[in-house]
C-alpha positions as CSV (number, residue, x, y, z in Angstrom):
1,X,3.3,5.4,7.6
2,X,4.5,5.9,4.3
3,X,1.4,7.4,2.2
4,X,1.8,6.8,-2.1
5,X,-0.1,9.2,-4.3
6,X,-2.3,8.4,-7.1
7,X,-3.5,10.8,-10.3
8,X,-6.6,10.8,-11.9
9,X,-5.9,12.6,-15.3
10,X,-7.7,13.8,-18.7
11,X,-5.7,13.0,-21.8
12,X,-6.8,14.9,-25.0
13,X,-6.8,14.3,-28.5
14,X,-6.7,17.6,-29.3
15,X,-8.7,20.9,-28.3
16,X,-12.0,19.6,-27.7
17,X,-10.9,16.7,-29.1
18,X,-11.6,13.0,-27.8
19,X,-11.0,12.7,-24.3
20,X,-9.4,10.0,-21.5
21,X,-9.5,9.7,-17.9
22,X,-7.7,7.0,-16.4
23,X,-6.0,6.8,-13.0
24,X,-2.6,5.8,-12.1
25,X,0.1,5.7,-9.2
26,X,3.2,7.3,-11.6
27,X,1.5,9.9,-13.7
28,X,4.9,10.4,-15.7
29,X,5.4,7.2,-16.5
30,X,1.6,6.4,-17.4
31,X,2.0,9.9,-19.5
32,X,5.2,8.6,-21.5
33,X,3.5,5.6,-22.3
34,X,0.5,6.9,-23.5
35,X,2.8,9.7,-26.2
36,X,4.9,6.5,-27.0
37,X,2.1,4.7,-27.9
38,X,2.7,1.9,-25.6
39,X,0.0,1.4,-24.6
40,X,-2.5,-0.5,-26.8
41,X,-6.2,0.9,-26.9
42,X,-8.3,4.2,-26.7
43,X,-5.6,6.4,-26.6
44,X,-3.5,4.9,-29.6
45,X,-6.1,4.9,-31.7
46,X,-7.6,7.8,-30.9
47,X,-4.2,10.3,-30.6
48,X,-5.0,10.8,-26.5
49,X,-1.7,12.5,-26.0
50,X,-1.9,16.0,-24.4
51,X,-2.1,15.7,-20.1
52,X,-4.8,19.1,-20.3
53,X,-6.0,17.7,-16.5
54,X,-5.0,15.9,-13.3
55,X,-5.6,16.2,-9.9
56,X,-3.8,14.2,-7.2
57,X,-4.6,12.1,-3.5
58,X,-3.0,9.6,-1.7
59,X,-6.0,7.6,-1.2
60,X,-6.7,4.6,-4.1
61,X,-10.3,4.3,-3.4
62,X,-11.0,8.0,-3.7
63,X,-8.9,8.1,-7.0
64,X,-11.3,5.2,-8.6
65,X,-14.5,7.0,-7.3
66,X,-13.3,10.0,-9.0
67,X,-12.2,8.5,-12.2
68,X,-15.6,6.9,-12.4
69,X,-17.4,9.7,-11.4
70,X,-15.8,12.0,-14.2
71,X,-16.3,9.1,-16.6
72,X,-20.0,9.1,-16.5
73,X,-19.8,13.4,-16.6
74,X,-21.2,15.1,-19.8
75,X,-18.8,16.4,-22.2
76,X,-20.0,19.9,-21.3
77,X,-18.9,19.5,-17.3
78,X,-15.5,17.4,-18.2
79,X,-14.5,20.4,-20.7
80,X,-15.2,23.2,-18.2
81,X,-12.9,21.1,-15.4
82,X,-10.6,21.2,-18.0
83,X,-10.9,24.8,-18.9
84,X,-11.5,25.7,-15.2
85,X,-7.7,25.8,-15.1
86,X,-6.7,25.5,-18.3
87,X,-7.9,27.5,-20.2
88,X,-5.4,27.2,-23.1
89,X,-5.6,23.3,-23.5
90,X,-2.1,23.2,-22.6
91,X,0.1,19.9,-22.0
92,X,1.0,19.9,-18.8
93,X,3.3,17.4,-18.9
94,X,5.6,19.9,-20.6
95,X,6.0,20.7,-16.4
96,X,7.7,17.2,-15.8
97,X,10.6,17.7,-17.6
């Protein structure tokens, strides 16, 4: 059985800037798309560029619950997942290349 993974992520405007959480299957390609502004919406018009969060499964279900889940989150508990690990707001998809 061949298992596919999928990425819930955090996109940031800046450092405790606007935030976006979507969920993908290719999180380097979704990424690319979102810098490249190829994608029309939130994060175009609000700058969403910088990957400061992700976490990974191979179940699509559990990916959706999550994203949903961290969707309705408080500011206050979506910046201290961020800063749980990440202290430095860095963009981690500086690590894809």
């Amino acid at each position: 059985m061949i298992t596919k993974d999928y990425f819930v992520y955090i996109l940031a405007s800046e450092r405790n800037g606007t935030l976006y959480i979507g969920v993908t299957s290719n999180l380097v390609k979704r990424v690319f798309e979102h810098k490249q502004g190829l994608i029309d919406g939130f994060t175009k018009k609000y700058n969403a560029k910088t990957l400061v969060y992700f976490e990974q499964t191979n179940d699509i279900v559990s990916a959706i619950a999550r994203e949903k889940q961290l969707k309705r989150w408080n500011r206050n508990w979506k910046l201290k997942l961020i800063e749980k690990d990440n202290s430095k707001w860095r963009d981690l998809s500086l690590d894809f290349v």
